[in-house]
C-alpha positions as semicolon CSV with decimal commas, in nm:
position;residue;x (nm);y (nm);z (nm)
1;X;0,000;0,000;0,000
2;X;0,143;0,325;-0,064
3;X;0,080;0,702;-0,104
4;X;0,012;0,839;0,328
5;X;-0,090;0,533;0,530
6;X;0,169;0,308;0,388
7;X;0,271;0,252;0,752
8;X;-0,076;-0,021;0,707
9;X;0,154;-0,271;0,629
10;X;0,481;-0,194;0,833
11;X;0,552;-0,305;1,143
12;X;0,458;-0,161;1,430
13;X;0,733;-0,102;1,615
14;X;0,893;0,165;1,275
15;X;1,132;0,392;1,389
16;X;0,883;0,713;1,449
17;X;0,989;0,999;1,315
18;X;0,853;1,422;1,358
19;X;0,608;1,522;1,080
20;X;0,566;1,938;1,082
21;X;0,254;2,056;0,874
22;X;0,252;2,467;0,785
23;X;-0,081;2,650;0,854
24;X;-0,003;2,970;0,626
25;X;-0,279;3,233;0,747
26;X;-0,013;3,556;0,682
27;X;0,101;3,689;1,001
28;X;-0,087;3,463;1,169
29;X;0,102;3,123;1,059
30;X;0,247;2,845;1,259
31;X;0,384;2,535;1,253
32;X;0,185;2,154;1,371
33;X;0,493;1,948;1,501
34;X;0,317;1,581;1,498
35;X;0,571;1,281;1,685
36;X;0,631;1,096;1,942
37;X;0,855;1,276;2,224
38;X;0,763;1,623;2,124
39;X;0,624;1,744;2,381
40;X;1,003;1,779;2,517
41;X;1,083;2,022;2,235
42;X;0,769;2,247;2,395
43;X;1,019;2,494;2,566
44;X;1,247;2,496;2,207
45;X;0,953;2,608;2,031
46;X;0,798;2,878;2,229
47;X;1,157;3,040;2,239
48;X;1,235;3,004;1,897
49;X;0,887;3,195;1,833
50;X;0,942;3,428;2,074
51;X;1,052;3,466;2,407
52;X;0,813;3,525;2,727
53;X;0,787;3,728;2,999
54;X;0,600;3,409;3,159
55;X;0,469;3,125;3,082
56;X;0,130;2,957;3,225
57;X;0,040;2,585;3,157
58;X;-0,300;2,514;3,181
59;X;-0,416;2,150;3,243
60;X;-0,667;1,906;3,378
61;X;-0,567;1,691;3,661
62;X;-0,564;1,388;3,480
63;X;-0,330;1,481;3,216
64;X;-0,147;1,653;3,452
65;X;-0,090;1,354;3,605
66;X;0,130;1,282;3,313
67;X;0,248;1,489;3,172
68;X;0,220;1,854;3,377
69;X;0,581;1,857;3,515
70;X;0,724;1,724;3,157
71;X;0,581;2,054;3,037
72;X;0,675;2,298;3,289
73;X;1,037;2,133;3,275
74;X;1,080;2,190;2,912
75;X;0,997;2,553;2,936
76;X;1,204;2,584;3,232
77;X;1,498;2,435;3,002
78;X;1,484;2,697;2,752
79;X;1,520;2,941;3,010
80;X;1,125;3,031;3,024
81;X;0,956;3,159;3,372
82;X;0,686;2,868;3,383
83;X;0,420;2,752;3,634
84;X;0,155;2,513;3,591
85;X;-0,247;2,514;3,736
86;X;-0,508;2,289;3,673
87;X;-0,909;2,338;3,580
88;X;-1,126;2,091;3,647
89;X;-1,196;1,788;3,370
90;X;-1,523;1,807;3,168
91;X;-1,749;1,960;2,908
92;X;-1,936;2,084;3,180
93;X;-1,681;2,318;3,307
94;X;-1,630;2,489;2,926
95;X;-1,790;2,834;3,079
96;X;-1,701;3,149;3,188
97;X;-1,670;3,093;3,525
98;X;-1,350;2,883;3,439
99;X;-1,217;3,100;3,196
100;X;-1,267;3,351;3,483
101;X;-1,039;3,170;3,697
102;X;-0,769;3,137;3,436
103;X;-0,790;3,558;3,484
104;X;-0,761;3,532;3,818
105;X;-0,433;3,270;3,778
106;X;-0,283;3,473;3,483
107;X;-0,300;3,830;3,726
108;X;-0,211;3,691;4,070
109;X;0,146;3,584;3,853
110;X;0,151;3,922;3,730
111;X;0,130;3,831;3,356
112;X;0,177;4,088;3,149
113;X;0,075;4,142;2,773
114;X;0,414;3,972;2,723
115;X;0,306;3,607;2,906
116;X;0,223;3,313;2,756
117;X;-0,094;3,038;2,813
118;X;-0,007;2,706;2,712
119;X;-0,314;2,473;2,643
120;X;-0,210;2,097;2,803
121;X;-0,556;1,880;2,757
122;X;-0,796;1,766;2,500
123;X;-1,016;2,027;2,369
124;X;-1,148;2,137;2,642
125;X;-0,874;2,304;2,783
126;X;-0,776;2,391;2,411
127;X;-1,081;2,624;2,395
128;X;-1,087;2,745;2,721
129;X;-0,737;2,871;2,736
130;X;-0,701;2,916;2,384
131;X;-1,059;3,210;2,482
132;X;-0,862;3,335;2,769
133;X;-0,539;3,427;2,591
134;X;-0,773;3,594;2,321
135;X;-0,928;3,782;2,565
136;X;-0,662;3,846;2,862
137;X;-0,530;4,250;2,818
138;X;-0,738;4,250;2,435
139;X;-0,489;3,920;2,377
140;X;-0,133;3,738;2,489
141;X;0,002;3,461;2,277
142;X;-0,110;3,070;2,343
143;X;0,016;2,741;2,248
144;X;-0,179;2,414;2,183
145;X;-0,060;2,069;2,365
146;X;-0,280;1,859;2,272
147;X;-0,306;1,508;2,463
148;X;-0,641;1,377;2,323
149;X;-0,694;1,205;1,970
150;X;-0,965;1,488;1,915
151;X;-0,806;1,798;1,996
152;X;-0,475;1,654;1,832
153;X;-0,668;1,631;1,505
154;X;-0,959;1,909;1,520
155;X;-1,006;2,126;1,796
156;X;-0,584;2,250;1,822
157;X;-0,543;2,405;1,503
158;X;-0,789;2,642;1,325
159;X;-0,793;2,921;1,594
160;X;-1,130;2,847;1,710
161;X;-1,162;2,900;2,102
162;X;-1,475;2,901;2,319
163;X;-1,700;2,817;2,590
164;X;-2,014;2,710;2,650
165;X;-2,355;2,836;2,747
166;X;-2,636;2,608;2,892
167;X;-2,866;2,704;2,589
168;X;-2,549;2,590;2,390
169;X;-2,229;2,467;2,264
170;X;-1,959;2,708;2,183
171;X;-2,243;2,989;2,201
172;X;-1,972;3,257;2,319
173;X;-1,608;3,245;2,184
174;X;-1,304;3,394;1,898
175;X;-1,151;3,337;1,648
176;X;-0,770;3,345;1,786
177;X;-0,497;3,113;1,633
178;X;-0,226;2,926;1,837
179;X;0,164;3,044;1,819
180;X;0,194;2,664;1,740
181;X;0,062;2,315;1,835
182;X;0,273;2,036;1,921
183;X;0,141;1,746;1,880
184;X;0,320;1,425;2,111
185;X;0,155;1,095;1,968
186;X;0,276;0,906;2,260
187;X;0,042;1,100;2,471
188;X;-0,205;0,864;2,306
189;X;-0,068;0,541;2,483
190;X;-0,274;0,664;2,806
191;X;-0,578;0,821;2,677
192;X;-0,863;0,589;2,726
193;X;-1,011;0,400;2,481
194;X;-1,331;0,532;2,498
195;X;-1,167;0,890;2,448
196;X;-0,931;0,726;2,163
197;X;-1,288;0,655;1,957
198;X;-1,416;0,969;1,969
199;X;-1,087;1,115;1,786
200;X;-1,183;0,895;1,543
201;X;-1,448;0,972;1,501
202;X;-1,340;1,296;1,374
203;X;-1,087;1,153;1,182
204;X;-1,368;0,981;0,987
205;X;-1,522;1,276;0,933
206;X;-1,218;1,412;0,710
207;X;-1,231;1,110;0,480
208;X;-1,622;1,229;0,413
209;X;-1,585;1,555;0,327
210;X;-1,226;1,594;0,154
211;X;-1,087;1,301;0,102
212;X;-1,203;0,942;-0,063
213;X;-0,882;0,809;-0,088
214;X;-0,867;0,874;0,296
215;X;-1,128;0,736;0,356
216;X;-1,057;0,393;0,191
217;X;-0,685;0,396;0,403
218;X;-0,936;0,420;0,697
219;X;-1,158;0,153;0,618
220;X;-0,829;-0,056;0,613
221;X;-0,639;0,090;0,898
222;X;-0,904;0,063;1,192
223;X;-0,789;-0,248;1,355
224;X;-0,443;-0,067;1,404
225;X;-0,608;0,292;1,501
226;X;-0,796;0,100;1,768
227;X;-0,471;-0,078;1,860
228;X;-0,220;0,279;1,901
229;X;-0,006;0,184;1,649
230;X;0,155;0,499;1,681
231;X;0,304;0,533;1,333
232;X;-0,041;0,448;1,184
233;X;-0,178;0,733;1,433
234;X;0,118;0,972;1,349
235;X;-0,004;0,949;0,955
236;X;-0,331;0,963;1,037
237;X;-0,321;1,311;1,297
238;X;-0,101;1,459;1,004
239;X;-0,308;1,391;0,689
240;X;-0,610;1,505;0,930
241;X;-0,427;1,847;1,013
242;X;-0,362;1,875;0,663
243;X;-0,709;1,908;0,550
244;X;-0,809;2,104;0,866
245;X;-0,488;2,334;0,712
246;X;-0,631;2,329;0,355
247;X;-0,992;2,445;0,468
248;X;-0,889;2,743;0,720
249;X;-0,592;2,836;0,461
250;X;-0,870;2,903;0,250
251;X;-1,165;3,008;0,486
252;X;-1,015;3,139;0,842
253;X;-1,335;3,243;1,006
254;X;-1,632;3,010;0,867
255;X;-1,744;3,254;0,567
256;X;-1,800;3,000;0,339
257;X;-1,595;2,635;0,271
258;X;-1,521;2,624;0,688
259;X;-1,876;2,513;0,717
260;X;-1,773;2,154;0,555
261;X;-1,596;2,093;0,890
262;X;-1,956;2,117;1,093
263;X;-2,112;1,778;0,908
264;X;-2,183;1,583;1,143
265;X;-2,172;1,817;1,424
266;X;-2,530;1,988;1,414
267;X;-2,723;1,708;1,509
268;X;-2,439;1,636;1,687
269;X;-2,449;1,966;1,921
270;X;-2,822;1,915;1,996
271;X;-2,785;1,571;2,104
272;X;-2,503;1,640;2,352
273;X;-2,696;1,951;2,490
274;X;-3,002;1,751;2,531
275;X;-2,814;1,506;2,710
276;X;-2,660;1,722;2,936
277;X;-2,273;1,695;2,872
278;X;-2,226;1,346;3,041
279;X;-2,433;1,063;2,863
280;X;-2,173;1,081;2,552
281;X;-1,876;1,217;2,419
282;X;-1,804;1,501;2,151
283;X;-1,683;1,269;1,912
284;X;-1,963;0,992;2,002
285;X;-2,247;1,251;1,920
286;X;-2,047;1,368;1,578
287;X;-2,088;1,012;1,473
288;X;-2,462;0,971;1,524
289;X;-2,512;1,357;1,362
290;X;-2,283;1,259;1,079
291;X;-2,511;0,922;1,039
292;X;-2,824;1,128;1,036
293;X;-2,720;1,374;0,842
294;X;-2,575;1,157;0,521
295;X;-2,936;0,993;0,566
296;X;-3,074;1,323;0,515
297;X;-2,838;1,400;0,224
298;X;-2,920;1,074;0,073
299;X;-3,316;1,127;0,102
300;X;-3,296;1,455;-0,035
301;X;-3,063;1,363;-0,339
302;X;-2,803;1,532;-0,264
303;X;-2,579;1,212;-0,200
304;X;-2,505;0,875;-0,404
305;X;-2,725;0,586;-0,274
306;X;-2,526;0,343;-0,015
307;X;-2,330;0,639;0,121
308;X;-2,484;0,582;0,445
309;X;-2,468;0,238;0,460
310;X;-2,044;0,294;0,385
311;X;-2,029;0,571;0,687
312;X;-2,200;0,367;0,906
313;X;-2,011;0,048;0,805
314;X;-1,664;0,213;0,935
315;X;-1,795;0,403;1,237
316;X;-1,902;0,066;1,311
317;X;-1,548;-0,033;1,258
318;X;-1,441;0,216;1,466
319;X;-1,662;0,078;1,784
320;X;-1,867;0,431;1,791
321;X;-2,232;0,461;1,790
322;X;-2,425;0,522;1,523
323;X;-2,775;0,535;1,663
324;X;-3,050;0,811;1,774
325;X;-3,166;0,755;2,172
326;X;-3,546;0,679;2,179
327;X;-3,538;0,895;2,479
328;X;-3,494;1,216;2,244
329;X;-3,790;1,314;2,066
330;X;-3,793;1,482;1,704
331;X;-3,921;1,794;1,809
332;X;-3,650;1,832;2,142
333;X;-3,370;1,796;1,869
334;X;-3,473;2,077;1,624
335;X;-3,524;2,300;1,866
336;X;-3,161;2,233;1,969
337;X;-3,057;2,267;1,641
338;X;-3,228;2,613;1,581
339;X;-3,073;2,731;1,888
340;X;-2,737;2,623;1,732
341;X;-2,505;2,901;1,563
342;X;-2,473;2,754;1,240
343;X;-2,832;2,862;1,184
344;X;-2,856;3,212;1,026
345;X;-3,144;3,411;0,998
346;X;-3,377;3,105;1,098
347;X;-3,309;2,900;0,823
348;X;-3,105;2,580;0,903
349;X;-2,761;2,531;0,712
350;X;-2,607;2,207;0,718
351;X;-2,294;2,088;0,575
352;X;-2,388;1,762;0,339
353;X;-2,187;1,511;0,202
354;X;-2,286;1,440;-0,172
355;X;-2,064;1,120;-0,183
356;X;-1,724;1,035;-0,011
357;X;-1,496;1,294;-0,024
358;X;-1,677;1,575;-0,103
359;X;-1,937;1,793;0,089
360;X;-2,058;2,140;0,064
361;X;-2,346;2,374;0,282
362;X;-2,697;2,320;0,199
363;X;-3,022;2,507;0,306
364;X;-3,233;2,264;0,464
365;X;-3,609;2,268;0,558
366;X;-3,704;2,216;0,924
367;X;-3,980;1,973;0,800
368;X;-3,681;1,705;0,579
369;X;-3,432;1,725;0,876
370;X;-3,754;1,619;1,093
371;X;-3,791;1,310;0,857
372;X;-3,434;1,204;0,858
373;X;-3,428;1,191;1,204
374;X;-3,746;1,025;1,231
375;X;-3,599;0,779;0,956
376;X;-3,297;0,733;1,143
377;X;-3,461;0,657;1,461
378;X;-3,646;0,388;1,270
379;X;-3,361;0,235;1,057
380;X;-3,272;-0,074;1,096
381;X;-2,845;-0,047;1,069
């Protein structure tokens, strides 16, 4: 097998090697350093960029656990003032009140407009601090560790930060890029595997929307995802930051091609909100949106016939669900959606694959997302 996943077929012990993947947005460009071990070359980076006054790790205290002091230590190595504190772990704590207390860290340390946040934690800490440092004295610089499968390949690069409101996800936020995101595959060997399928989730999500070839090497590769083959995962991260690249490159703040990066995700949002930010996962609620929403595609023409049947085939693959809750009714789910931001001026807009690897943003009547969902509470997978 060749061309980016030829690692499919090598063993799994290859020599790992640092991939670096250019986001080129002008004066706001950086570099994605994807590898194992580089979250030691953390301190090397953010002096090479530039050096700060301080430097502020923010974490969770189960990643901290891990990898915290590794962190702090490599700043410290490069000569940077660094400290580390910790928010608490959870969707539910993406508010204000936390990014509040990241304030309140950032001025009792006396960080000026010349400090640093570092984001250490899946993407909930991403958009958190990544909101703070936009935000902190009109904006400081911020750097994205991420130690999660989904923040590694979605919520770290693209420069979209956040929090969330209990009418909503991401309801309040900015559009603030990272100095640079480092990217430490081995990071991966303790996240758990429940966590590890949601990435993929995501990753999935790539292959339907850019990328058929992609999404063939994942059909083939899932037994080793789901195993942390780390070279398979270190192809996989950087092919999935590539397209993430290719889209903002071209569309930094969601005017028009962006959108192709929400399939899935609408339905998506308004199950997790209805569900209260504990009964699943991002990633698990992207898969059942991205399920309902090729059935929608597919019932409106707008996609080939047995492109649901494929997606759900290798979700399925992937060990992710791919099924509506009976507990949520039709009607509790489009008002979720209508509350959702990617709904302007009342009428719903939904990002629609028309076959595998290509997608685009369709208006979509309230009354034929109603009947998808309806269908897809009654189809049998």
């Amino acid at each position: 097998m060749s061309g980016p996943f030829a690692s499919c077929t090598h063993n799994r012990y290859h020599r790992i090697t640092m991939k670096q993947v250019d986001v080129n947005l002008g004066e706001r460009s950086y570099v994605v350093t994807v590898g194992s071990g580089a979250l030691d070359k953390l301190g090397e980076v953010v002096a090479r960029v530039r050096r700060p006054t301080k430097a502020l790790v923010v974490s969770n205290p189960v990643v901290a656990r891990h990898y915290l002091e590794r962190a702090i230590s490599s700043l410290r190595a490069a000569g940077i003032d660094a400290d580390g504190v910790l928010c608490p772990a959870g969707e539910r704590f993406k508010t204000l009140r936390t990014v509040s207390r990241i304030y309140g860290d950032l001025i009792e340390r006396k960080t000026d407009r010349g400090g640093i946040l570092v984001a250490l934690g899946g993407g909930v800490i991403g958009d958190l601090v990544g909101f703070a440092a936009a935000t902190y004295m009109r904006g400081i610089d911020f750097y994205q560790v991420p130690t999660t499968l989904l923040a590694q390949v979605d919520a770290s690069v693209g420069g979209k930060t956040g929090v969330d409101l209990p009418q909503g996800k991401n309801l309040v936020g900015a559009f603030y890029q990272p100095k640079a995101v480092i990217i430490d595959t081995a990071t991966l060997l303790t996240l758990p595997a429940r966590e590890l399928r949601c990435g993929l989730a995501e990753v999935v999500k790539y292959g339907i929307i850019y990328d058929q070839y992609y999404f063939h090497q994942l059909e083939v590769c899932a037994g080793r995802l789901l195993s942390r083959d780390l070279k398979v995962l270190e192809d996989v991260i950087a092919r999935s930051v590539e397209i993430k690249r290719d889209v903002v490159e071209q569309d930094e703040r969601e005017l028009g091609l962006r959108a192709i990066l929400n399939y899935g995700h609408t339905v998506g949002h308004a199950i997790e909100v209805l569900c209260g930010y504990g009964k699943y996962r991002h990633g698990e609620v992207v898969s059942i949106g991205m399920v309902t929403e090729a059935l929608l595609a597919q019932r409106e023409g707008i996609a080939d016939n047995g492109i649901v049947r494929r997606i759900v085939d290798v979700l399925i693959q992937m060990r992710l669900p791919v099924k509506i809750g009976d507990t949520m009714t039709t009607a509790a789910i489009l008002e979720a959606v209508e509350r959702d931001k990617k709904t302007l001026g009342g009428t719903l807009r939904l990002a629609l694959p028309s076959r595998i690897g290509e997608c685009r943003v369709h208006n979509v009547a309230r009354a034929a997302l109603a009947a998808a969902i309806e269908a897809h509470k009654a189809w049998k997978l």
